[in-house]
C-alpha positions in Angstrom: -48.5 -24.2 -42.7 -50.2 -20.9 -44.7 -53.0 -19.4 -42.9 -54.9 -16.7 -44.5 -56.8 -14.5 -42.3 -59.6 -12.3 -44.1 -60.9 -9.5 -42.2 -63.4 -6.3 -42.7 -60.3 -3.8 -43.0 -57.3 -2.8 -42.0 -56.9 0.8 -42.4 -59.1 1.8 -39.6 -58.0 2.2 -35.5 -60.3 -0.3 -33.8 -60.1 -3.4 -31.3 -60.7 -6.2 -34.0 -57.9 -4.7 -36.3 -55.5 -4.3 -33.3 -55.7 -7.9 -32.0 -55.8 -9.2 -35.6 -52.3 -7.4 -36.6 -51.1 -8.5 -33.4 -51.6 -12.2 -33.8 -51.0 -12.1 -37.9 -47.4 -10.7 -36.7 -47.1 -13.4 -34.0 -47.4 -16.0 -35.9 -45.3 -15.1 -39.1 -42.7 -14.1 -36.6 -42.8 -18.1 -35.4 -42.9 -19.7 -38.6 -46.4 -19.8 -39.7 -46.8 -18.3 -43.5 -49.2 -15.4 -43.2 -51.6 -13.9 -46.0 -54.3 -11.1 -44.8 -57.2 -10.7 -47.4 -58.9 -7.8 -47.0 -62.4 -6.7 -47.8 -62.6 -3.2 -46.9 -59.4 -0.6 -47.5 -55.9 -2.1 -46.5 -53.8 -0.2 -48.4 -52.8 1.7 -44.9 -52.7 0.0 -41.9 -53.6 1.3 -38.8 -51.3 -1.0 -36.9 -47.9 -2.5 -38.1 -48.0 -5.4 -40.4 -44.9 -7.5 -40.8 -43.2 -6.9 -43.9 -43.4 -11.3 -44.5 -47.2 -10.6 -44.8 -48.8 -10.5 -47.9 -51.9 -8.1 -48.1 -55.1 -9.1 -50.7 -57.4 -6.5 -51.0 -60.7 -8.6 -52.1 -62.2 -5.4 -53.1 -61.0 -2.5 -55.2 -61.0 0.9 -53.5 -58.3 2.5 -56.1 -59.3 6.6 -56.2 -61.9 6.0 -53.4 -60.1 8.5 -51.0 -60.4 5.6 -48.3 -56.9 5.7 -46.9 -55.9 5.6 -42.9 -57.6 8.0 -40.7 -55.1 9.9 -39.1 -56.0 9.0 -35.4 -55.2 12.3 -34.2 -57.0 14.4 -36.6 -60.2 11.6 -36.3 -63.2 12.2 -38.5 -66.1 10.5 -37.5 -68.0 11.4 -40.5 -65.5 10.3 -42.5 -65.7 7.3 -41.1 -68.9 6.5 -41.2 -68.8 7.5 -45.0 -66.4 4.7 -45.2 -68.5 2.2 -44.0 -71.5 2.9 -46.2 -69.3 2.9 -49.5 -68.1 -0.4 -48.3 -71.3 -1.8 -47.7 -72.2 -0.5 -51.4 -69.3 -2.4 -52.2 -70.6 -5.9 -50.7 -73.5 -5.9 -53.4 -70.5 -7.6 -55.6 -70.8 -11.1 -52.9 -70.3 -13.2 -55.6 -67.3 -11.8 -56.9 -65.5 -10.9 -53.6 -66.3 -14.9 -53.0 -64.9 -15.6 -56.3 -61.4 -14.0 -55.7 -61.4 -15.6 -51.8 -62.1 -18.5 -53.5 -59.0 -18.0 -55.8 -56.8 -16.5 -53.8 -57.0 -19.5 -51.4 -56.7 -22.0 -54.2 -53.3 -19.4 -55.7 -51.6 -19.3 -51.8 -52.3 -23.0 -51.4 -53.5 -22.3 -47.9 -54.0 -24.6 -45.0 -56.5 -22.6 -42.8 -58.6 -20.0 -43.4 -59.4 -17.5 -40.8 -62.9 -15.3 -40.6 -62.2 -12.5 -38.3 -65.2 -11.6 -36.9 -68.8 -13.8 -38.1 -69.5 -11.1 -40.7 -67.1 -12.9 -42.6 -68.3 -15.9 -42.7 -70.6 -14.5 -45.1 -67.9 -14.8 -47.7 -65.3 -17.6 -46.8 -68.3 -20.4 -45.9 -69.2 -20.3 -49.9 -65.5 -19.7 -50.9 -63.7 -22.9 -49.1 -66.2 -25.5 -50.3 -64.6 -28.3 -51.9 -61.3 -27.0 -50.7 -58.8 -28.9 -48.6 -59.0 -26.1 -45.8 -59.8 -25.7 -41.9 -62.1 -23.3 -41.7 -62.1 -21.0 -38.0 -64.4 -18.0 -37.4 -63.3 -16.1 -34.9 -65.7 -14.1 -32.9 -65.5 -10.7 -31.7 -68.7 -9.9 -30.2 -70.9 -11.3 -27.1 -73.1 -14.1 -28.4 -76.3 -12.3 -27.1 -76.1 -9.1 -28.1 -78.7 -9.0 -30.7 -77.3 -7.0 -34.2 -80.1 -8.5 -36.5 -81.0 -11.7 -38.3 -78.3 -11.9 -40.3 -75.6 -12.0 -37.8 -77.7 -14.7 -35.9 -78.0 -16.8 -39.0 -74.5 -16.5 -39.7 -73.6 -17.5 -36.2 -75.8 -20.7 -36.7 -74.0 -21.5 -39.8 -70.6 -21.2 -38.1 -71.3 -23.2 -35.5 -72.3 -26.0 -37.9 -70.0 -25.7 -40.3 -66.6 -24.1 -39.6 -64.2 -26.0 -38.2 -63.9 -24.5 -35.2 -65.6 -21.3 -33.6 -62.8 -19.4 -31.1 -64.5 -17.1 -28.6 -63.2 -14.3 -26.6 -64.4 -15.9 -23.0 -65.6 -18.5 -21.4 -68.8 -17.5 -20.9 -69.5 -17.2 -24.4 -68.1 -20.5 -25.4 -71.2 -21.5 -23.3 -73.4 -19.2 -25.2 -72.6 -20.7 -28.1 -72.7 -24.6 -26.5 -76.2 -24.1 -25.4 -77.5 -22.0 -28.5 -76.3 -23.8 -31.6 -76.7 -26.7 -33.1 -72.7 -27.2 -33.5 -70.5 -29.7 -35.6 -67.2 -27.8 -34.8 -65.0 -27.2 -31.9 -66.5 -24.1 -30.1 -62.8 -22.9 -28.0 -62.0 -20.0 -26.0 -59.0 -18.1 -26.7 -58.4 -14.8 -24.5 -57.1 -11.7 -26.4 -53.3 -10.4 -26.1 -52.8 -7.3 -24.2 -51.5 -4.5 -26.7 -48.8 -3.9 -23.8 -46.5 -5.4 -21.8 -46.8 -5.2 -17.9 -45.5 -2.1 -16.5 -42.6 -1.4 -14.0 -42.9 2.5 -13.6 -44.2 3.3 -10.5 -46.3 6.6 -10.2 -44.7 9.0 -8.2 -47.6 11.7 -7.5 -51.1 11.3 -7.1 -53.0 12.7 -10.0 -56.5 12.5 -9.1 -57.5 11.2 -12.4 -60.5 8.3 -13.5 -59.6 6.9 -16.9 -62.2 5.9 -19.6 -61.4 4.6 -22.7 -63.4 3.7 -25.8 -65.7 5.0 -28.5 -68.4 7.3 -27.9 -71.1 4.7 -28.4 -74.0 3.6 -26.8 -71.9 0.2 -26.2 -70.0 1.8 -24.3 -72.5 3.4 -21.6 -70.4 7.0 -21.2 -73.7 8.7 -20.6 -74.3 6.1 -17.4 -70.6 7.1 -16.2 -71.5 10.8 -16.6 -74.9 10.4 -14.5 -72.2 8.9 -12.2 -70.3 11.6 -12.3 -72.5 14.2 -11.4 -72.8 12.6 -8.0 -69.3 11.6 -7.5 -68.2 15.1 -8.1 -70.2 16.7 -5.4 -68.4 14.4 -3.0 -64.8 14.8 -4.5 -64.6 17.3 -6.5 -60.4 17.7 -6.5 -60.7 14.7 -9.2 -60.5 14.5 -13.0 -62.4 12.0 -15.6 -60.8 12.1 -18.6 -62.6 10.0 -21.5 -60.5 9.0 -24.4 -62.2 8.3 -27.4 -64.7 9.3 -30.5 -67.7 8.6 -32.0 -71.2 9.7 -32.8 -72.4 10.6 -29.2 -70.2 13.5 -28.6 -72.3 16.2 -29.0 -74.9 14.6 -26.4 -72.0 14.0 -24.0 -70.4 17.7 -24.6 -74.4 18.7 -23.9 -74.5 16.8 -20.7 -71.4 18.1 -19.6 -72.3 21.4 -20.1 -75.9 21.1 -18.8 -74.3 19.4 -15.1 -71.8 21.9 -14.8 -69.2 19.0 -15.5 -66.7 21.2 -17.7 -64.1 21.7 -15.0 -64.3 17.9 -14.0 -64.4 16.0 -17.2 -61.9 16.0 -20.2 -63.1 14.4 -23.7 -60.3 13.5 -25.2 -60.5 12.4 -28.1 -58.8 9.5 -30.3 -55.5 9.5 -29.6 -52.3 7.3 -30.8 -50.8 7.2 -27.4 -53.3 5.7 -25.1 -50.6 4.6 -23.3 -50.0 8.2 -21.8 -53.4 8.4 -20.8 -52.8 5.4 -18.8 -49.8 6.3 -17.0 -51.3 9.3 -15.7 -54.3 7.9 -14.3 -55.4 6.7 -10.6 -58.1 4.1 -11.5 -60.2 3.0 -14.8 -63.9 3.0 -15.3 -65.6 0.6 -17.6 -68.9 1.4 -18.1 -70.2 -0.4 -21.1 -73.6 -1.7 -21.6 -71.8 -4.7 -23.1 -68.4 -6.2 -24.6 -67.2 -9.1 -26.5 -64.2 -9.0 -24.3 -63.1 -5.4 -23.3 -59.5 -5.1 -24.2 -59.2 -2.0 -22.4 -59.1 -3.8 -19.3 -56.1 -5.9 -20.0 -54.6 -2.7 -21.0 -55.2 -0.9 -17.7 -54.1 -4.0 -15.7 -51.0 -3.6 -17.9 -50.4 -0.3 -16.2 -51.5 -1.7 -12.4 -54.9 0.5 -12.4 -57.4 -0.6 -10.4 -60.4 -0.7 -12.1 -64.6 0.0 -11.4 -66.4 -2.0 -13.7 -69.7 -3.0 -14.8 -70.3 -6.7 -14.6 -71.7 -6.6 -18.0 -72.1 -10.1 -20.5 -68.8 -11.4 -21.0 -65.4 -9.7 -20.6 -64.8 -8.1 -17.0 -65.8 -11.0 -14.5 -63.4 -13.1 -16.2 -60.9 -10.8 -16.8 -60.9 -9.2 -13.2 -60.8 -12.2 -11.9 -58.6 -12.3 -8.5 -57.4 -8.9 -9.5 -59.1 -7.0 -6.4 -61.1 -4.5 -8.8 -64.8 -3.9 -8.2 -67.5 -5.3 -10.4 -70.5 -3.4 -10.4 -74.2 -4.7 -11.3 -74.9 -3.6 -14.7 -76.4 -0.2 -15.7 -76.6 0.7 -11.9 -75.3 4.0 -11.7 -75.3 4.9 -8.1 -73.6 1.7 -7.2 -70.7 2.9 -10.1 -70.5 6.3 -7.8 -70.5 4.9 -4.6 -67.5 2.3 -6.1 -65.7 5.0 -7.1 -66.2 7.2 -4.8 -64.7 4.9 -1.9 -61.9 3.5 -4.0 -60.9 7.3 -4.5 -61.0 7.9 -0.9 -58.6 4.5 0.0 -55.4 5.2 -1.5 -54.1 2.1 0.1 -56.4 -0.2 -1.3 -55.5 1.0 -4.9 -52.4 0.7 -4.0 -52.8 -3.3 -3.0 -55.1 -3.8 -6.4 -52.5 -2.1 -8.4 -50.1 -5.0 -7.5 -52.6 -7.7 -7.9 -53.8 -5.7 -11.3 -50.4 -6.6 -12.6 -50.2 -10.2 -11.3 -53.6 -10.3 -13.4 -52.0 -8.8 -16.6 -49.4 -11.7 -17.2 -52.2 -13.8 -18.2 -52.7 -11.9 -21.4 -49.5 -11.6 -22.4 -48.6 -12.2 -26.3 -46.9 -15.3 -25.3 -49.1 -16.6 -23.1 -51.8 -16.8 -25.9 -50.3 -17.5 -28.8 -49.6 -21.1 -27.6 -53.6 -21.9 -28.0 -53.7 -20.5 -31.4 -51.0 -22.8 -32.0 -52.5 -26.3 -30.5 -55.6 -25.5 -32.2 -53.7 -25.6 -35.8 -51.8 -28.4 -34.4 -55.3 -30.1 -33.2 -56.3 -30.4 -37.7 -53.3 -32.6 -37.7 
């Protein structure tokens, strides 16, 4: 079976790339022939590609300057540049359309793959006529509102693809009670990044771990005003935020303004999370929404136990019998008081770091890959 996978880019450092490179590899490594067309730069993947992969660019960014970011030396300007030539890019629809259209027809492929509903855009018009399943897999929570085009692809998909594959339950419901669907709305979970860890820390370190881009998403300025009360109460501990984006400089202000600077650490982007992890005593989600929120698999991965808001879809699900705290959304003094009691009880992070890990093995690469694999199976 050939499966061709056609994504918004490669070259850059985020979530959707991650878990796309990850599953790509997974199943070329298991038999499946794998094609990734791309239609924003790919000419230097962030994350490892197998080398049985062919890469399509469906765009043609030669001289652009649009190569990898180097994660340590992260530019958010650049970045941001990036996407607005891209989008320029997009005003040729009919011809990226054209050469999906071809390039499905030239790889012969079986099943076509939209990463994330903002392609759908281009493979709905491109497999018509054409002997292929068609899957859009979605990366986002159902109701977060990003404009009437996303909503009318979403409407589309559900009526026309194949099958729709969510990131959680919760939004496999969403999607039930809000479209008028044709396919086969599924929920398939995202694989961890990292396998469950046996080190045991040895010292505590005093540390609360954040991880994700300085967004609005992501609710850093909520765990901040947090902050300033949890530091008066224990101020021997560290919150280290790793991570870039376009709301540093109201962060750094806040920081500065709160007399934060000896308490809280902004990373940065980094290529070795992992470290970040190691080091820490508990993580903090504090996001105003996810689609799933990898970065919780990740620090049940490394036995954290985590404070979280019970935002739309991801944590409930995923810290489910895990012994981590869910917090009402957006409520900032109920995030202190959380964290501020599981800093104080070193045996109770102790007993949710064990269960933290029991959690992880659910998202395990080959725990998932299995349902990727009876839904091809399910086209016959």
């Amino acid at each position: 079976m050939k499966i061709l996978l056609v994504i918004g880019g490669l070259n850059n450092g985020a979530g959707t790339e991650r878990v796309c490179s990850m599953v790509a590899n997974s199943l070329s490594e298991t038999g499946y022939e794998i094609v990734l067309a791309s239609i924003g730069p790919c000419d230097k993947p962030f994350f490892p590609i197998n080398k049985d992969i062919k890469i399509i660019p469906l765009i043609d960014f030669s001289g652009s300057n649009l190569g990898r970011q180097p994660v340590s030396a992260y530019d958010i300007k650049n970045f941001y540049n990036t996407i607005f030539r891209i989008r320029n890019k997009l005003s040729d629809k009919p011809k990226i359309i054209y050469k999906l259209r071809k390039v499905l027809r030239n790889e012969r492929t079986n099943v076509v793959i939209a990463v994330d509903i903002g392609c759908v855009e281009f493979t709905l018009p491109a497999v018509l006529g054409l002997p292929v399943k068609h899957i859009c897999w979605e990366h986002f929570n159902f109701n977060v509102n990003q404009g009437k085009k996303r909503s009318k692809l979403r409407r589309r998909a559900a009526q026309y693809c194949d099958a729709v594959v969510t990131l959680t339950e919760r939004d496999k419901d969403n999607w039930l009670k809000s479209t008028i669907h044709q396919s086969q709305i599924t929920s398939i979970d995202n694989p961890c990044p990292f396998s469950v860890q046996e080190y045991i820390k040895k010292e505590d370190t005093k540390i609360v771990l954040a991880v994700g881009r300085l967004t609005p998403q992501k609710g850093f300025d909520m765990l901040l005003e947090a902050w300033v009360q949890v530091n008066k109460i224990m101020p021997d501990w560290t919150l280290k935020i790793v991570g870039e984006g376009e709301d540093r400089d109201t962060l750094t202000e806040f920081i500065e303004k709160n007399y934060l600077t000896d308490s809280v650490k902004l990373v940065g982007a980094t290529n070795n999370v992992s470290k970040y992890y190691q080091q820490a005593e508990i993580f903090c989600l504090s996001s105003r929404f996810e689609g799933f929120g990898v970065v919780l698999i990740e620090a049940l991965a490394f036995g954290l136990p985590i404070v979280s808001f019970d935002c739309d879809t991801g944590p409930s699900e995923i810290l489910k019998d895990s012994g981590s705290i869910l917090v009402p959304k957006n409520d900032v003094n109920n995030l202190a008081l959380s964290l501020t009691e599981l800093m104080r009880d070193g045996e109770q992070r102790k007993k949710i770091s064990l269960k933290s890990k029991e959690r992880a093995n659910r998202y395990q690469l080959e725990k998932i890959m299995p349902k990727w694999k009876n839904l091809f199976e399910g086209f016959g």
